[in-house]
PyMOL Python script that loads the backbone (N, CA, C, O; Angstrom):
from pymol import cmd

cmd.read_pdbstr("""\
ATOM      1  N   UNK A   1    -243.126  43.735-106.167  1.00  0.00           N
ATOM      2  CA  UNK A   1    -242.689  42.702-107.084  1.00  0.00           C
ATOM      3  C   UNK A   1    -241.564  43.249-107.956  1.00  0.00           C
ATOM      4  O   UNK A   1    -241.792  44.394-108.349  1.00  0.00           O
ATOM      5  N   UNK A   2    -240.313  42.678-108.391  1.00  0.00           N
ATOM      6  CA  UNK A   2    -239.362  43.119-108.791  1.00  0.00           C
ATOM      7  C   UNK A   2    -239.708  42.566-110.095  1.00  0.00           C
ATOM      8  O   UNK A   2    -238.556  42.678-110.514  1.00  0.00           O
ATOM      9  N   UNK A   3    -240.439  41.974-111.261  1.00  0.00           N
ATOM     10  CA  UNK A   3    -240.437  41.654-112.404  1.00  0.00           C
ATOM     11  C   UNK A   3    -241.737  42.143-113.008  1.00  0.00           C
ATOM     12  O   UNK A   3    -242.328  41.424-113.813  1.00  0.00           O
ATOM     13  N   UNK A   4    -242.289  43.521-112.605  1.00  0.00           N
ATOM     14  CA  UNK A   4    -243.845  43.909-112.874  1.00  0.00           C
ATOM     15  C   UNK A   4    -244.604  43.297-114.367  1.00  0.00           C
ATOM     16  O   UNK A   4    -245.778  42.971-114.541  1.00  0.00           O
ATOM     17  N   UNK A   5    -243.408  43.289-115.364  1.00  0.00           N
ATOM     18  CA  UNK A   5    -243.757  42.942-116.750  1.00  0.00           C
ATOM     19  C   UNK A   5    -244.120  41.594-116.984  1.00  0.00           C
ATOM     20  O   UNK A   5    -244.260  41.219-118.148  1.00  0.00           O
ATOM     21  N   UNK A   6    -244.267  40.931-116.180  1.00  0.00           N
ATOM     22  CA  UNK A   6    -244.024  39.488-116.764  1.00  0.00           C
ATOM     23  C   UNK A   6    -245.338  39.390-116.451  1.00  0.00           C
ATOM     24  O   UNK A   6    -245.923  40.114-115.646  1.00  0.00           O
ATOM     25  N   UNK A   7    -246.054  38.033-117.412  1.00  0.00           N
ATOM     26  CA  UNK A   7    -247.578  37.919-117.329  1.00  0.00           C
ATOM     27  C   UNK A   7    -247.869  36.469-116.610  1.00  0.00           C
ATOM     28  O   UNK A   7    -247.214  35.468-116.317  1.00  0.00           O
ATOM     29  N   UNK A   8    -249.309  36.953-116.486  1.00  0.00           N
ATOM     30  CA  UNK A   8    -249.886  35.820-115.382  1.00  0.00           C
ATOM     31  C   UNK A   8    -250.441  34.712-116.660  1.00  0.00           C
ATOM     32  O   UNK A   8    -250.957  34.907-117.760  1.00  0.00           O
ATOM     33  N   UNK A   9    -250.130  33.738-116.058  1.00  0.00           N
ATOM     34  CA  UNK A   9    -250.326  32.676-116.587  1.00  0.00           C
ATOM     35  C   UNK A   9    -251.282  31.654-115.580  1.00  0.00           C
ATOM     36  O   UNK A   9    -251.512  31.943-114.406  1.00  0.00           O
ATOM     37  N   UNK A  10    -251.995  29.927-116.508  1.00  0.00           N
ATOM     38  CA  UNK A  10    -252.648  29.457-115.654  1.00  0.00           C
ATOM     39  C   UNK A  10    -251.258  28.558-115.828  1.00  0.00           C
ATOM     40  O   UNK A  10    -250.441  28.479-116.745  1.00  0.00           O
ATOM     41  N   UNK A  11    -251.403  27.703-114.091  1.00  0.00           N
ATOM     42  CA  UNK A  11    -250.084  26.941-113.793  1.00  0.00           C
ATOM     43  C   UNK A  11    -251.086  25.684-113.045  1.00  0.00           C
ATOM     44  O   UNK A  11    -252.061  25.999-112.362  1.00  0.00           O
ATOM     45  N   UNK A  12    -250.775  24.540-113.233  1.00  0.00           N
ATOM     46  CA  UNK A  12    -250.857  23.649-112.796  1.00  0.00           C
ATOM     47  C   UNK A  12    -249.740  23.299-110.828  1.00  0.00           C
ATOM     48  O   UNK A  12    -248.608  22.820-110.897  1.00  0.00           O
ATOM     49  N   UNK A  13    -249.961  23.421-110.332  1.00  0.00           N
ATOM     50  CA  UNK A  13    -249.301  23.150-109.265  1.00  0.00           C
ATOM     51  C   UNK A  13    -249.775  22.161-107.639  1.00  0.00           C
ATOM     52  O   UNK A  13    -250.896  22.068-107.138  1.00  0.00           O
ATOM     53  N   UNK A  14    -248.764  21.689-107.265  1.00  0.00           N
ATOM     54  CA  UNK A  14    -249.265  20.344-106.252  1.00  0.00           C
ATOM     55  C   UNK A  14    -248.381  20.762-104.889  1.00  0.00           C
ATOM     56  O   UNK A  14    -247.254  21.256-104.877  1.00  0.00           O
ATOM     57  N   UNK A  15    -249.149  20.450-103.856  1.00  0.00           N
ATOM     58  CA  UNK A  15    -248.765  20.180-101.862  1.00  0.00           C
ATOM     59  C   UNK A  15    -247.625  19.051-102.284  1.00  0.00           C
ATOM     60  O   UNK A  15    -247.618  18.131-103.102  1.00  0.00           O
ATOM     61  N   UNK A  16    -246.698  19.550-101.360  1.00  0.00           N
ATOM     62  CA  UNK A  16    -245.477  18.304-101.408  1.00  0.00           C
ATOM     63  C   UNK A  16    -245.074  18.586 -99.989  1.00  0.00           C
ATOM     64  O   UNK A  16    -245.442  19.581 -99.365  1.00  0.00           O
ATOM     65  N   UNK A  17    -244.168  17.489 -99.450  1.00  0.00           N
ATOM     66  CA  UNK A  17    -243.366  17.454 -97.900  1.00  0.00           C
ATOM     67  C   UNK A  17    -241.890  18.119 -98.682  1.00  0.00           C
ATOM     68  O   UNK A  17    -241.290  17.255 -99.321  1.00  0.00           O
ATOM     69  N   UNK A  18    -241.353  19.275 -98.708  1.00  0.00           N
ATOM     70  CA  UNK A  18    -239.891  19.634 -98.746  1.00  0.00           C
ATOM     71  C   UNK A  18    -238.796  18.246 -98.554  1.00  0.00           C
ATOM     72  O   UNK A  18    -239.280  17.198 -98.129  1.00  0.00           O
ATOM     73  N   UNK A  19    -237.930  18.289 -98.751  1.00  0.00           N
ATOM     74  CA  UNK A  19    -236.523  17.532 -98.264  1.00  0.00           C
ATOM     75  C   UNK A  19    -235.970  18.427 -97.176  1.00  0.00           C
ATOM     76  O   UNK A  19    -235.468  17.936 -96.164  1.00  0.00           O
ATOM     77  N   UNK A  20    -236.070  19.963 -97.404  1.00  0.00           N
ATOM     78  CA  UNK A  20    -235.027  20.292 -96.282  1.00  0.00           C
ATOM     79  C   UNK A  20    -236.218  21.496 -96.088  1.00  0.00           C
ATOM     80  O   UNK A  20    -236.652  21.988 -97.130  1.00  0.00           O
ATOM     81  N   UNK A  21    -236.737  21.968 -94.847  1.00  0.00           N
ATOM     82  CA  UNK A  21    -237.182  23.048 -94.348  1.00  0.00           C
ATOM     83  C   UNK A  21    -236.669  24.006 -93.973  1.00  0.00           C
ATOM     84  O   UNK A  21    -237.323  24.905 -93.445  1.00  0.00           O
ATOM     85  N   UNK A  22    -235.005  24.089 -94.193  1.00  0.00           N
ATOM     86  CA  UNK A  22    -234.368  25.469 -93.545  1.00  0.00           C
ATOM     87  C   UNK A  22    -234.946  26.567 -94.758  1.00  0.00           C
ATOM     88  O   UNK A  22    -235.230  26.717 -95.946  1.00  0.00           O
ATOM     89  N   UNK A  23    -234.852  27.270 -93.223  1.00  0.00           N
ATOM     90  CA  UNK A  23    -235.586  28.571 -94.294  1.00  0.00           C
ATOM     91  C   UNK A  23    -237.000  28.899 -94.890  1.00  0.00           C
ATOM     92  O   UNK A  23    -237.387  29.937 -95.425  1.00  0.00           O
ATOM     93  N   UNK A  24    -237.620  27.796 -94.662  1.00  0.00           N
ATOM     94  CA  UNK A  24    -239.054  27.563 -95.243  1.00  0.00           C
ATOM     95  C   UNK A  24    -240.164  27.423 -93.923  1.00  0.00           C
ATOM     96  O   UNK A  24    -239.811  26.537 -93.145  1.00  0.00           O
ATOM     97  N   UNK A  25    -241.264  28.034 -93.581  1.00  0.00           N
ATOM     98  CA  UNK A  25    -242.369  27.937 -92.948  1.00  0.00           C
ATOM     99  C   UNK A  25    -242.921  27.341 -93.482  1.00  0.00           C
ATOM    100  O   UNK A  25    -243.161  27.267 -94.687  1.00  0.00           O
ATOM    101  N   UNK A  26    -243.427  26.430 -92.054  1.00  0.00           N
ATOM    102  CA  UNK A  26    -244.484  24.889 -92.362  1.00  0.00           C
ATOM    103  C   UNK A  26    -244.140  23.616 -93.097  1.00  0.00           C
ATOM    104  O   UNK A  26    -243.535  23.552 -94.168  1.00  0.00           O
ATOM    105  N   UNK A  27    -244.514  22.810 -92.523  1.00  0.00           N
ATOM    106  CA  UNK A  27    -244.310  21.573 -93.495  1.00  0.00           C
ATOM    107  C   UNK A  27    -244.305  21.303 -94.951  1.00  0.00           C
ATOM    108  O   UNK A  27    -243.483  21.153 -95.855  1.00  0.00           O
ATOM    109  N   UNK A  28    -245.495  21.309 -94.787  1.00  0.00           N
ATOM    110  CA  UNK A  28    -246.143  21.305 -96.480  1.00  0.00           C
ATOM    111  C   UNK A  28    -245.881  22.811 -97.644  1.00  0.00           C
ATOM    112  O   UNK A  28    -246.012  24.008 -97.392  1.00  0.00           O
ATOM    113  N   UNK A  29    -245.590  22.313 -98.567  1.00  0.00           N
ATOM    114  CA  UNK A  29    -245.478  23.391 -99.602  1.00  0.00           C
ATOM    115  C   UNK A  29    -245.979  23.094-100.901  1.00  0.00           C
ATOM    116  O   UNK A  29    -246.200  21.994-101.409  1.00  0.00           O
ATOM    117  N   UNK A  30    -246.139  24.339-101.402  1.00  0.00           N
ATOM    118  CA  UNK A  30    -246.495  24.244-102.925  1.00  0.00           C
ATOM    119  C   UNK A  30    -245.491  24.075-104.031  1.00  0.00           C
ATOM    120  O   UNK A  30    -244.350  24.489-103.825  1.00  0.00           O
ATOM    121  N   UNK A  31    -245.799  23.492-105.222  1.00  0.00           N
ATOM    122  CA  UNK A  31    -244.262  23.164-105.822  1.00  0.00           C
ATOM    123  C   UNK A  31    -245.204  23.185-107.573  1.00  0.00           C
ATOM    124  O   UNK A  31    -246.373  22.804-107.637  1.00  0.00           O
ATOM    125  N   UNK A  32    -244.513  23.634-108.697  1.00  0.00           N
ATOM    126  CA  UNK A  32    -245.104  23.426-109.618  1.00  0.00           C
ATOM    127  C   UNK A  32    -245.374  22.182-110.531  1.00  0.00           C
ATOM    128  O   UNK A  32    -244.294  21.591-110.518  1.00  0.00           O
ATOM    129  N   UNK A  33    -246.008  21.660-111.107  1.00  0.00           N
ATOM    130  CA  UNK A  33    -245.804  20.027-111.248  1.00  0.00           C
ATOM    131  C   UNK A  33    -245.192  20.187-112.737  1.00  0.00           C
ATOM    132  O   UNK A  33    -245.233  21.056-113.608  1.00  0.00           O
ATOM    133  N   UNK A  34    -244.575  18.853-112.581  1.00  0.00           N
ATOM    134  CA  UNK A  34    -244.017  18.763-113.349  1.00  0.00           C
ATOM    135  C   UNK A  34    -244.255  18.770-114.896  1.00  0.00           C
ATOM    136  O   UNK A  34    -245.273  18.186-115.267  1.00  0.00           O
ATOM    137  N   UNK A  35    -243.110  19.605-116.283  1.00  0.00           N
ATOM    138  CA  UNK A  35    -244.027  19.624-117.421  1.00  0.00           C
ATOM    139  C   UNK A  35    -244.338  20.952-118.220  1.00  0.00           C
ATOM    140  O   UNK A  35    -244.753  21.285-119.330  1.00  0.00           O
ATOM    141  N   UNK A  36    -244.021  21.375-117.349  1.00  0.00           N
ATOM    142  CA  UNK A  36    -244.517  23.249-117.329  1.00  0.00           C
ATOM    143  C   UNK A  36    -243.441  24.073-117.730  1.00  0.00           C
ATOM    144  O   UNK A  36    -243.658  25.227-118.100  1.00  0.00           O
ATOM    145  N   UNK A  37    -242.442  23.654-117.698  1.00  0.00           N
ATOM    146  CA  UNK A  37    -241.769  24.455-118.137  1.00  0.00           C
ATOM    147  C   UNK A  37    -240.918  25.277-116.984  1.00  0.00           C
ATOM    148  O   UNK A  37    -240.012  26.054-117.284  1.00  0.00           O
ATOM    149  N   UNK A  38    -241.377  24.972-115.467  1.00  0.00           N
ATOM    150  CA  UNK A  38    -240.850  25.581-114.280  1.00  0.00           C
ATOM    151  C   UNK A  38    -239.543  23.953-113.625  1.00  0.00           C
ATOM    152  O   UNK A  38    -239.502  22.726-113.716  1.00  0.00           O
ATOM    153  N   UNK A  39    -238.777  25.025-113.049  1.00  0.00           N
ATOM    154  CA  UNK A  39    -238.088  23.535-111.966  1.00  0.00           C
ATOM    155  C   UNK A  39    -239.285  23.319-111.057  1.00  0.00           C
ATOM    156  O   UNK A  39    -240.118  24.129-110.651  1.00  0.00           O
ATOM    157  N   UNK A  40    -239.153  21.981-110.838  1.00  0.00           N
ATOM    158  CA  UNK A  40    -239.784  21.185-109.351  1.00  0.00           C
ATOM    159  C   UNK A  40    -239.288  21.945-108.847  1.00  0.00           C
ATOM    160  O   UNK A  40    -240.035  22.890-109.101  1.00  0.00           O
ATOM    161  N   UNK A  41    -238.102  22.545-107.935  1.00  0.00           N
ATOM    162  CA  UNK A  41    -238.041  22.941-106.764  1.00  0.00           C
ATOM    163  C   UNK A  41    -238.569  24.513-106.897  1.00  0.00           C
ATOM    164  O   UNK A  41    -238.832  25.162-105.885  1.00  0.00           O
ATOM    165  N   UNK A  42    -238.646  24.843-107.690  1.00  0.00           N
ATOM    166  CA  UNK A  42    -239.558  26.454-107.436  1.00  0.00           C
ATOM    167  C   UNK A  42    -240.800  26.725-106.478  1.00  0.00           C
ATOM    168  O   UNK A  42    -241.950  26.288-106.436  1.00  0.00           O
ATOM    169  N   UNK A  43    -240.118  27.573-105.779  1.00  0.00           N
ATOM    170  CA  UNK A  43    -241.537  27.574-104.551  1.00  0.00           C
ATOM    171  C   UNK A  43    -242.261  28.619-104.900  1.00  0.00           C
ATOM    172  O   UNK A  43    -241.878  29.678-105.399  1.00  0.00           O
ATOM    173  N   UNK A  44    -243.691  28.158-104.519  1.00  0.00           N
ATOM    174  CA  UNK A  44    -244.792  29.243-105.047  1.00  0.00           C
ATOM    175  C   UNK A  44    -244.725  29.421-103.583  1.00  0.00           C
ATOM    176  O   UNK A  44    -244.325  28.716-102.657  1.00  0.00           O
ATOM    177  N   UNK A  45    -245.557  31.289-103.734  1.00  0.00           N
ATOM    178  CA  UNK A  45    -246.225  32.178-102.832  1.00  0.00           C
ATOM    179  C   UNK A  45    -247.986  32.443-102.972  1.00  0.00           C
ATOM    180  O   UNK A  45    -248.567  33.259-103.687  1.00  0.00           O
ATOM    181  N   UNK A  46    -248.654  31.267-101.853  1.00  0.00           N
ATOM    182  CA  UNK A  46    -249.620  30.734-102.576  1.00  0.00           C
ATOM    183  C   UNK A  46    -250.786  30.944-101.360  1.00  0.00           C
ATOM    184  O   UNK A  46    -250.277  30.955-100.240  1.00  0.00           O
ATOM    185  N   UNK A  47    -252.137  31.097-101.380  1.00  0.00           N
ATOM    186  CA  UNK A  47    -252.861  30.969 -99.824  1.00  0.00           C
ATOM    187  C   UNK A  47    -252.677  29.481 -99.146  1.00  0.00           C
ATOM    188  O   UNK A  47    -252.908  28.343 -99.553  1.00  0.00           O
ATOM    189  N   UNK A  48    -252.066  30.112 -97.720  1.00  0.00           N
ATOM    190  CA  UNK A  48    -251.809  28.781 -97.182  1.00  0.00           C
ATOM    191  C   UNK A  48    -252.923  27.646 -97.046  1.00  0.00           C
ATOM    192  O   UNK A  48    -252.737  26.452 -96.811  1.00  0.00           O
ATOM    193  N   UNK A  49    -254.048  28.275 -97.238  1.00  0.00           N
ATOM    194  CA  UNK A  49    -255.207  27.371 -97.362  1.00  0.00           C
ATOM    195  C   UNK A  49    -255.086  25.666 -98.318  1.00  0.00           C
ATOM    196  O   UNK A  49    -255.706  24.610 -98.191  1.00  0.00           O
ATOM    197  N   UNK A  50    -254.147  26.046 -99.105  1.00  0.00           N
ATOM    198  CA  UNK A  50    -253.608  25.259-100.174  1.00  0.00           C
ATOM    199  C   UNK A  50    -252.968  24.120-100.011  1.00  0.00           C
ATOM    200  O   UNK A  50    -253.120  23.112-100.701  1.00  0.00           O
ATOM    201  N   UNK A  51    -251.807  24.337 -98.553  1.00  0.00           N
ATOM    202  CA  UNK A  51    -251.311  23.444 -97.817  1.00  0.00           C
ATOM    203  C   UNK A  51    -251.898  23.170 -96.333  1.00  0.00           C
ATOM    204  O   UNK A  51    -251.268  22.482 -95.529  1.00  0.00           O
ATOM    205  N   UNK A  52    -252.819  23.603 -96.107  1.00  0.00           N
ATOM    206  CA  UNK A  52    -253.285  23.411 -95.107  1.00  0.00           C
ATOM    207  C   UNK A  52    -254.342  22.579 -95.104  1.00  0.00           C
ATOM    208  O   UNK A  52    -254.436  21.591 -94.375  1.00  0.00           O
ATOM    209  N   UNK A  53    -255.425  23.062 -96.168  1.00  0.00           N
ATOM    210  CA  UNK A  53    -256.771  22.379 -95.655  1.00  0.00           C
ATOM    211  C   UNK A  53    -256.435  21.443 -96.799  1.00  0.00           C
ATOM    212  O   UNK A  53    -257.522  21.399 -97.373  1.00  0.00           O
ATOM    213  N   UNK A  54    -255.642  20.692 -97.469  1.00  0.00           N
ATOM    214  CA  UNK A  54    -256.111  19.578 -98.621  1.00  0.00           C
ATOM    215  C   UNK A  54    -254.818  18.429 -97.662  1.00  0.00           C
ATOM    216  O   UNK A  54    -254.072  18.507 -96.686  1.00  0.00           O
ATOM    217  N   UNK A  55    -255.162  17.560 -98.587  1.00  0.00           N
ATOM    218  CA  UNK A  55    -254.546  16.296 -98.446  1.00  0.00           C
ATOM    219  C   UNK A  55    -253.231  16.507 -99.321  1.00  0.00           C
ATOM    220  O   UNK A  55    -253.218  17.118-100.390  1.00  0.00           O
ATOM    221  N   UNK A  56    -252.623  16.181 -98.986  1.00  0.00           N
ATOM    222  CA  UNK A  56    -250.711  16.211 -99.468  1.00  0.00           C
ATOM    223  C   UNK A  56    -250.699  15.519-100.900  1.00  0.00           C
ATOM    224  O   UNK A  56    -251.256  14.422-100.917  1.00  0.00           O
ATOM    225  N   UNK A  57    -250.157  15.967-102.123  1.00  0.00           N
ATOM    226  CA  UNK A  57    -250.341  15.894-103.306  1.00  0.00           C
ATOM    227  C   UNK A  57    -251.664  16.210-103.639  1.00  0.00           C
ATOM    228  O   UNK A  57    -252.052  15.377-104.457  1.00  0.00           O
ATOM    229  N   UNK A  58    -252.387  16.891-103.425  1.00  0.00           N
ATOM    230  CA  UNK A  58    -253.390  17.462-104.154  1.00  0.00           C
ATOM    231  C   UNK A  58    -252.702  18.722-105.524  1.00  0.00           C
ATOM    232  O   UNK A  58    -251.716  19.458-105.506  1.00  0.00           O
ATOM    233  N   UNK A  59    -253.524  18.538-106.332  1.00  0.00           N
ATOM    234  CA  UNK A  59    -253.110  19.449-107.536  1.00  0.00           C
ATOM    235  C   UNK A  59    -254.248  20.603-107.763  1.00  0.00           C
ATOM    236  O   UNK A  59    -255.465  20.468-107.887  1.00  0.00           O
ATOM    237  N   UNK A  60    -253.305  21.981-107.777  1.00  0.00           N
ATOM    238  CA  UNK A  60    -254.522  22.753-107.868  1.00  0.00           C
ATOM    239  C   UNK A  60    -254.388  23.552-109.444  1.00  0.00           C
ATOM    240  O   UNK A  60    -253.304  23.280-109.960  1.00  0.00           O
ATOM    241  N   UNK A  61    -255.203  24.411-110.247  1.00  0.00           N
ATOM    242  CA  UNK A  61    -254.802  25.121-110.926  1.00  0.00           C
ATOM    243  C   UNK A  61    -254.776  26.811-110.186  1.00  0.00           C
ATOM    244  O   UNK A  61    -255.593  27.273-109.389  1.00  0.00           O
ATOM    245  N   UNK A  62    -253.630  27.440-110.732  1.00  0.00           N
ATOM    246  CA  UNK A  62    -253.802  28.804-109.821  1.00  0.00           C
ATOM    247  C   UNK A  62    -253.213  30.003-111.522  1.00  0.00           C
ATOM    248  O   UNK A  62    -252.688  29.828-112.621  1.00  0.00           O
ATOM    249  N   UNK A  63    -253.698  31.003-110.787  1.00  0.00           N
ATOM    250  CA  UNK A  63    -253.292  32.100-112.152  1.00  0.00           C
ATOM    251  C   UNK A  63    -251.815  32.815-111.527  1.00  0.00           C
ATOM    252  O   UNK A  63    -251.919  33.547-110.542  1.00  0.00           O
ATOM    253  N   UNK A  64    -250.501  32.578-112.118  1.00  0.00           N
ATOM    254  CA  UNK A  64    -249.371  33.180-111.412  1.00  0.00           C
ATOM    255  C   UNK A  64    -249.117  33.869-112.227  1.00  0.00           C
ATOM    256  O   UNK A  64    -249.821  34.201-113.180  1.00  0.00           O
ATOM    257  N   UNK A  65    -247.455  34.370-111.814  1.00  0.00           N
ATOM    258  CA  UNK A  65    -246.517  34.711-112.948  1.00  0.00           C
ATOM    259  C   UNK A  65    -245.229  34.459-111.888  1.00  0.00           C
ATOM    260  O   UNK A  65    -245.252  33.976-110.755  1.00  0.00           O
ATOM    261  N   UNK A  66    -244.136  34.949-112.655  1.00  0.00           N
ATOM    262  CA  UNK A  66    -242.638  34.270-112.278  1.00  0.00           C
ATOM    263  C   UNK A  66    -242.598  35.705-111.956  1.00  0.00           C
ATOM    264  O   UNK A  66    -243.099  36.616-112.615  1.00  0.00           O
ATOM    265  N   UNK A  67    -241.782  35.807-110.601  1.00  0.00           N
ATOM    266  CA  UNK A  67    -241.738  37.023-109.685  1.00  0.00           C
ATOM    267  C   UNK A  67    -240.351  36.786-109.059  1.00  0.00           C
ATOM    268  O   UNK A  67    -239.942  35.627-109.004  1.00  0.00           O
ATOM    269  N   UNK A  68    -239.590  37.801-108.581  1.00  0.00           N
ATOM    270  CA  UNK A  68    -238.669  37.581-107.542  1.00  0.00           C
ATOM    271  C   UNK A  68    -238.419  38.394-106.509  1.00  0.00           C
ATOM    272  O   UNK A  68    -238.939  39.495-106.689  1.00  0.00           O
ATOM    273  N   UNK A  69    -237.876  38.308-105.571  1.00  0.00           N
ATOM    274  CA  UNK A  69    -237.850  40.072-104.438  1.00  0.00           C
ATOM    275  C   UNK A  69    -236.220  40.161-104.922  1.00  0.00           C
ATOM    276  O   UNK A  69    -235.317  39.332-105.031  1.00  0.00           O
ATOM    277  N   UNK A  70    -236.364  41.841-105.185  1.00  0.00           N
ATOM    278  CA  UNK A  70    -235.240  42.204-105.404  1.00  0.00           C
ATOM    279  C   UNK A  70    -234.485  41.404-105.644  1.00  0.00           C
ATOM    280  O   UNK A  70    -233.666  40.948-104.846  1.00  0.00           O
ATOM    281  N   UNK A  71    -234.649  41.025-107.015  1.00  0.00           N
ATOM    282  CA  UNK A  71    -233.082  40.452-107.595  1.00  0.00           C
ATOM    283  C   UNK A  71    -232.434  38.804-106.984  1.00  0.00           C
ATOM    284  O   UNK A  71    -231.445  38.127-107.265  1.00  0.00           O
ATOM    285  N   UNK A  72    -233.556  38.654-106.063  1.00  0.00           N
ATOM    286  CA  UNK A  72    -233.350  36.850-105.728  1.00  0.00           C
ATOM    287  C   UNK A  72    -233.877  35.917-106.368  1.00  0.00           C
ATOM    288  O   UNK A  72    -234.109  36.153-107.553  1.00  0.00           O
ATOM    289  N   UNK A  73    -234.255  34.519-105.809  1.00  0.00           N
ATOM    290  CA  UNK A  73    -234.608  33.872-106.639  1.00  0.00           C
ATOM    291  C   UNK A  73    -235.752  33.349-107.106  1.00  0.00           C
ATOM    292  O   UNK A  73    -236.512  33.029-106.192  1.00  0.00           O
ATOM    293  N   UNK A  74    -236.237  33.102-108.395  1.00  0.00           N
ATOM    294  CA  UNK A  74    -237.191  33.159-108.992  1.00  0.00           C
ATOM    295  C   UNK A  74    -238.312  32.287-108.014  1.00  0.00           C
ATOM    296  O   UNK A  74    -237.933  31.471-107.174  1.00  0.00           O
ATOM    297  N   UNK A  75    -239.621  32.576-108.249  1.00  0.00           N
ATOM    298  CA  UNK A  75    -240.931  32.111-107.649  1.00  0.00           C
ATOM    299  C   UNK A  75    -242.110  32.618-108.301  1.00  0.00           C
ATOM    300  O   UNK A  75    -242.274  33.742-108.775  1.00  0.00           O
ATOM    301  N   UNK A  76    -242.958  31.592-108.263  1.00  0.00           N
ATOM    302  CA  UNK A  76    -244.438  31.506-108.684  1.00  0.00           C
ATOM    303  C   UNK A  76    -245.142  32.223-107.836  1.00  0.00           C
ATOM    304  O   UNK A  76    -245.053  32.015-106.625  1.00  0.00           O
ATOM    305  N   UNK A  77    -246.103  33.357-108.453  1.00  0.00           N
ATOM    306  CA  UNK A  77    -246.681  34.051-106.766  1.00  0.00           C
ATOM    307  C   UNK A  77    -248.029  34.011-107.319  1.00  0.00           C
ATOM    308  O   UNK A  77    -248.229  33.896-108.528  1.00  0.00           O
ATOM    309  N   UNK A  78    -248.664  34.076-106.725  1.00  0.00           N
ATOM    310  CA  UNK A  78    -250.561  34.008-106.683  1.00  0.00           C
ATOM    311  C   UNK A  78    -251.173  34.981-105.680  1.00  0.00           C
ATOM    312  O   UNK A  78    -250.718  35.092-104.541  1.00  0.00           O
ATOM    313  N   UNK A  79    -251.740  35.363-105.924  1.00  0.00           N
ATOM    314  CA  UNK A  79    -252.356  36.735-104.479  1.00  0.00           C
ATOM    315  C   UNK A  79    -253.218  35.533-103.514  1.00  0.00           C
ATOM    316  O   UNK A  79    -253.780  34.670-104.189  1.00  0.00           O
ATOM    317  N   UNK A  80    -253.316  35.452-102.475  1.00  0.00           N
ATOM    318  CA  UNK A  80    -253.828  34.765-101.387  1.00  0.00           C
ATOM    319  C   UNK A  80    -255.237  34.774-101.987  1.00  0.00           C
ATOM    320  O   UNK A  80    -255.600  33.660-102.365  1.00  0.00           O
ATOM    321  N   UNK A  81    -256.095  35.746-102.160  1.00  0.00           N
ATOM    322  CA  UNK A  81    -256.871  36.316-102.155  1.00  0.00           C
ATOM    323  C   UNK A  81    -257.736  35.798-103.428  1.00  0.00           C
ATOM    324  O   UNK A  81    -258.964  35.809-103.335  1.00  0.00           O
ATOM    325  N   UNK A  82    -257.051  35.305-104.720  1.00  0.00           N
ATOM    326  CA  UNK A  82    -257.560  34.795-105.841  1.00  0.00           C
ATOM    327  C   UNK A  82    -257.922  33.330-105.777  1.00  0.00           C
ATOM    328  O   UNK A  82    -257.356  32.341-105.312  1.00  0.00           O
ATOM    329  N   UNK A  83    -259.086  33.539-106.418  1.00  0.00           N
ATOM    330  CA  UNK A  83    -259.380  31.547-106.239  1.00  0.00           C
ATOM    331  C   UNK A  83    -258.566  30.587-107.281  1.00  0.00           C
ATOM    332  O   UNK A  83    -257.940  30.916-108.289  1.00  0.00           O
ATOM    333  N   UNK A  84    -258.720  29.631-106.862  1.00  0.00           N
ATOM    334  CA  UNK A  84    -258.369  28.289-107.125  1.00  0.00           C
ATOM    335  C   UNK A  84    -259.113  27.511-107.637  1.00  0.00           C
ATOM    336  O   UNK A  84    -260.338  27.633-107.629  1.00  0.00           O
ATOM    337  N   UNK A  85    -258.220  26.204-108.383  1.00  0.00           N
ATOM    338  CA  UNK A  85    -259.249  25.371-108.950  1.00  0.00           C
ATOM    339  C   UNK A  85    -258.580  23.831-108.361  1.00  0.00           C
ATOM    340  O   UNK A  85    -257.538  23.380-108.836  1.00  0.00           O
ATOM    341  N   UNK A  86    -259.235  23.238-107.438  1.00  0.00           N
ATOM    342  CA  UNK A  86    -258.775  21.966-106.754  1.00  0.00           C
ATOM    343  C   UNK A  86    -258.999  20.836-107.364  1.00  0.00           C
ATOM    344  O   UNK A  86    -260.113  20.349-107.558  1.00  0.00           O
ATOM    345  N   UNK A  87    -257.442  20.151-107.847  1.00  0.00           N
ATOM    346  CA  UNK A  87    -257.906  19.368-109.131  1.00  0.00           C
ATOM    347  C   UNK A  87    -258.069  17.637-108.502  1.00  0.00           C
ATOM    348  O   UNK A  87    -258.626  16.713-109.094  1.00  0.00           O
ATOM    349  N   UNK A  88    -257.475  17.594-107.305  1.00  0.00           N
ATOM    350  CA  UNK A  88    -257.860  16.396-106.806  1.00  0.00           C
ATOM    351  C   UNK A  88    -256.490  15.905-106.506  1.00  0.00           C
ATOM    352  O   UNK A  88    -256.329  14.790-106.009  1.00  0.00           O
TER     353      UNK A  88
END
""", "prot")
cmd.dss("prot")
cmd.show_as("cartoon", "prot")
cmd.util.cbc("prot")
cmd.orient("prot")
């Protein structure tokens, strides 16, 4: 992780269909909802379980922080591995 300092926060975030998939694996993605203080288009790094097993706009709560790889562009990351809270 290129921003080690920055803290985890709880984030509200929702399954959406992209506009454009270049560059992006899978249909469905995670996106932060709106309100928060993040852009809509910020893509989280999230367990695909998230976009996979729910219904499209589902809202989950997850514990992130704002991360980037080397010096690109900003993203919400969550360890696969940490639970979730499926808000419906």
């Amino acid at each position: 992780m290129a921003k080690p300092n920055e803290p985890y926060q709880m984030v509200l975030v929702e399954s959406y269909f992209p506009d454009s998939t270049s560059g992006l694996h899978g249909l469905v993605h995670i996106r932060p909802c709106a309100g928060q203080g993040f852009p809509n288009d910020m893509h989280v790094e999230c367990s695909k379980s998230m976009a996979n097993d729910y219904p499209l706009g589902t809202r989950f709560r997850i514990r992130a922080k704002v991360t980037d790889k080397q010096g690109g562009r900003d993203f919400l990351y969550t360890s696969w591995r940490w639970k979730y809270e499926v808000l419906g």
